[in-house]
N, C-alpha and C positions, 0 to 999 in steps of 0.2 A: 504494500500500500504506500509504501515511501522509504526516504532514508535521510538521517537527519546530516547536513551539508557540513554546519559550522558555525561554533560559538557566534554569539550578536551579542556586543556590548561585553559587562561585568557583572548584571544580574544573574544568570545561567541560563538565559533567553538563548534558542539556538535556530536557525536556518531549518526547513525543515522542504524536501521536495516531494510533495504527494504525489503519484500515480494513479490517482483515483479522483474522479468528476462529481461525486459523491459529496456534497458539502458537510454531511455530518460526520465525515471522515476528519476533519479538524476542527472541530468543537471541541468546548471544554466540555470534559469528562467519558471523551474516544480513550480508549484502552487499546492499548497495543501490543505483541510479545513481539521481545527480541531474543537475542542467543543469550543475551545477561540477563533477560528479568523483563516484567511488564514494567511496561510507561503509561501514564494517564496525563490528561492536558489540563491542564489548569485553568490556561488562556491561550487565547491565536489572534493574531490578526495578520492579513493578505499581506506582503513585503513583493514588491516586484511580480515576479509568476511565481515564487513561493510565498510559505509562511513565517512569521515569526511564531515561534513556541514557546511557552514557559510548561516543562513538566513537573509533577507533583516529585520533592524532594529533592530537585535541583535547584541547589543556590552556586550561584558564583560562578566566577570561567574555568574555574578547575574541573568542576562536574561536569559544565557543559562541554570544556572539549574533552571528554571521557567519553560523552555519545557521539562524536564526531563518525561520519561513516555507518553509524551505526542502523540496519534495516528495521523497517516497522510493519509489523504482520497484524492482519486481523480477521477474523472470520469472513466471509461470503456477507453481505445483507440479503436478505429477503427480499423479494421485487418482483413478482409475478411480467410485470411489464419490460425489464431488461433485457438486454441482450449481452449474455456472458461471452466473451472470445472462447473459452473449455467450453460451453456447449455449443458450441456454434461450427468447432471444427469438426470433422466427421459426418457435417447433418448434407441428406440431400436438398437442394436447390429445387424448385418448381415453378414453373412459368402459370402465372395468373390467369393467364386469359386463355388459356388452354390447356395446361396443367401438366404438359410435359416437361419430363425431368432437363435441368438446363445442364447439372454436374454436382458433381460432392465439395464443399468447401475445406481445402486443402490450406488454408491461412486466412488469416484476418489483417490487413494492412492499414496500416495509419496514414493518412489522408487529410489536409488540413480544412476542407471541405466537406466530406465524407467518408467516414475509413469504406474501406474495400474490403465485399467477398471474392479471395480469388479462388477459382474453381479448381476442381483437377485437372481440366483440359487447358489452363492456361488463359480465361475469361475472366475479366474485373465486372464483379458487379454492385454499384452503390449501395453503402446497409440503407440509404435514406428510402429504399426502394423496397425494402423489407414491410410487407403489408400483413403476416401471419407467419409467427413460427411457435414450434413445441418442441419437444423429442423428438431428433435425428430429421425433424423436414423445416426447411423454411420456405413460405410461398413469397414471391417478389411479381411488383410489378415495373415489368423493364420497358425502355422505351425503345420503338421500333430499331431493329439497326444495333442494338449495342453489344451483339454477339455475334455477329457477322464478321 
């Protein structure tokens, strides 16, 4: 879910780069495990494209560059509505408007517009075009041409 960059300041305030779109993923009182131990947030606010963090029991720069590098792990959330990249690879593709298989999605690629399904055959297709998925199918509806 992230990894924390690098002391801020003398408080024990530290850098923090989340991987995660998730805004309740940096609130105060996200729990997080690392290889040493859980972290909890005490406070955050936005700094740039990261965040500042104060975690519960860090005072001072000594603390904080002791979390320097260090990964932050958290459970899956709940989301009926998401789309996970783990569920997402392996699932068959389906064309909407007539329901033949398009390919298997063999990666998820980041996109600064719309990440990408790319197919087994080698096909990009926009997730913003994802109109139905569950277990192992996603239906999409694509626009003429885009798999030709």
């Amino acid at each position: 879910m992230g990894r924390v960059v690098r002391p801020h300041g003398l408080s024990g305030e530290v850098v923090v780069n989340f991987v995660s779109n998730r805004a309740e993923r940096s609130m105060p009182g996200s729990v997080f495990q690392t290889d040493e131990g859980e972290l909890r947030i005490e406070s955050s606010r936005p700094f740039r494209y990261r965040w500042l963090v104060n975690f519960a029991g860090v005072h001072g720069i000594a603390a904080a560059e002791r979390l320097r590098d260090r990964i932050l792990r958290a459970p899956p959330l709940e989301d009926p509505a998401a789309l996970w990249v783990h569920e997402l690879v392996g699932s068959t593709v389906v064309d909407n408007a007539d329901g033949r298989p398009l390919g298997t999605v063999a990666a998820v690629v980041a996109n600064p517009v719309s990440d990408l399904l790319e197919l087994d055959g080698g096909g990009l297709v926009p997730l913003r075009c994802v109109v139905e998925h569950g277990p192992g199918r996603i239906v999409v509806e694509i626009p003429a041409g885009l798999l030709d």
